[in-house]
N, C-alpha and C positions, 0 to 999 in steps of 0.2 A: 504223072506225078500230081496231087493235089496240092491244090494254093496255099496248104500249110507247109507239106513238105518244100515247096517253094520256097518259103518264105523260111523257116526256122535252118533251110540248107544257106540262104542270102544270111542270116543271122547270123548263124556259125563263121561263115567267110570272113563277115564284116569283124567280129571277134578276135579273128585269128590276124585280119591284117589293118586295123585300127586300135588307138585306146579308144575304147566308148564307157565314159564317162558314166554315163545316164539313156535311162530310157527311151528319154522324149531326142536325146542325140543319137539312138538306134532307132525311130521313127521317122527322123530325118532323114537316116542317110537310104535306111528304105524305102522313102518317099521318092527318094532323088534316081532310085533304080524300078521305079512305077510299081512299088509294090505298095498298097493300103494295108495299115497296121495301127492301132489305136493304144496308147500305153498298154491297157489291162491284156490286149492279147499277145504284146511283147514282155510283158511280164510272165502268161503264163509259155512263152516257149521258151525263156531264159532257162525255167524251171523245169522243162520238158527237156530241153538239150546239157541241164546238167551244169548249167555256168554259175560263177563264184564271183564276188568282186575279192581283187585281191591287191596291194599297192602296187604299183611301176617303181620303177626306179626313179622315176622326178617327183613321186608320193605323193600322185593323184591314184584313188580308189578307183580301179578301172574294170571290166567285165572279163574274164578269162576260162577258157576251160580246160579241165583239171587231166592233167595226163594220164593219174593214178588216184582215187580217191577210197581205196578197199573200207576207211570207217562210214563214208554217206551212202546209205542204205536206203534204194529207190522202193519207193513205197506201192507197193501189188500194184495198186487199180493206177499208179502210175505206171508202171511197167505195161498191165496193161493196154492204159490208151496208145504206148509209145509202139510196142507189138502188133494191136490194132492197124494202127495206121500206115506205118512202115515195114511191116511184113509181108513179102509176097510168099514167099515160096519157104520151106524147110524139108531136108533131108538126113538122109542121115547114112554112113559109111563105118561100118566099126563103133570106135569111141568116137567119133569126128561126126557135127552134124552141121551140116552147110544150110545157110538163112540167106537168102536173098532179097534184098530189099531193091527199092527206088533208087536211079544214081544220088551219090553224096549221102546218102541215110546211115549207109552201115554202121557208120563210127557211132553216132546218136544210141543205134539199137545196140552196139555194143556194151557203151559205156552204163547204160541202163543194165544191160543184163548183166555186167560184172559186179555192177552195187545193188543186184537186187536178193540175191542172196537163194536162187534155185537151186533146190536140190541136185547132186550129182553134175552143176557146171565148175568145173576147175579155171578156167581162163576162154578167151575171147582173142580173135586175131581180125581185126578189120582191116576192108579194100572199099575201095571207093562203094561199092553196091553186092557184095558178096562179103558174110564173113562165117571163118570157122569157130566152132564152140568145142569145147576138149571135154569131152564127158569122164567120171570119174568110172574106177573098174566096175564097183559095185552097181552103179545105176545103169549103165552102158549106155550106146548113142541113142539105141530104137525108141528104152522112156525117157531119155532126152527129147530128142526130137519131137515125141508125141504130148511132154508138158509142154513146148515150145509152142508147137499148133493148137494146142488146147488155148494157151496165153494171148494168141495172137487172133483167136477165130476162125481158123482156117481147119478144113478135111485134109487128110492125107490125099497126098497126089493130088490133090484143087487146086495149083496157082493160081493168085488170085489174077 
């Protein structure tokens, strides 16, 4: 796994079981887990893993990510770098095409690929490092899966 997916996977964590306030208190607490992280690049993995500030319930503005977000629409060359990075493997079975990522990534690639608005994807089911994509009838899995490897950079049958 690369020292981003490292770090945007500690990011997501910290997310999920902190309020984090602010940037430089998500540098912090990275710091405190030996991971180096400099605002601008915790800034751009907020935005790569998709987080929102949104209030707590004690109505401090806090960092969260969004269980369901179908109007924020991930922008291609974002998708792309997200596919890039985090995609090893895609397949495909029927309508069904399986994306294998890095542990802890899938959800990241999921949540990208349900707001990005690909042709012929209807929905997205992540696991920890494996997720399924539901192809629609008309496009079916096979150019599913092959816009998927196209997005991501990868050959058919090349895991990376």
């Amino acid at each position: 796994m690369s020292a981003k997916a490292r770090r945007q996977q500690a990011v997501t964590r910290l997310i999920e079981a902190s309020e984090i306030v602010s940037q430089s208190q998500l540098v912090d607490l990275l710091s405190a887990e030996g991971i180096s992280a400099t605002q601008a690049t915790v800034s751009r993995d907020l935005d790569d893993i998709g987080a929102i500030k949104i209030r707590s319930s004690a109505g401090q503005s806090v960092y969260a990510l969004p269980v369901f977000a179908p109007d924020r629409v991930a922008p291609l060359d974002q998708l792309r770098r997200v596919m890039g990075e985090w995609v090893a493997e895609v397949t495909h079975s029927g309508a069904i095409v399986v994306v294998r990522t890095p542990p802890g990534c899938a959800h990241v690639v999921a949540s990208a690929l349900d707001r990005s608005g690909v042709e012929g994807l209807i929905g997205t089911v992540a696991g920890d490092d494996t997720m399924l994509c539901v192809a629609s009838e008309d496009v079916g899995g096979r150019r599913l899966a092959e816009s998927l490897r196209e997005l991501a950079g990868i050959d058919e049958g090349s895991p990376r």
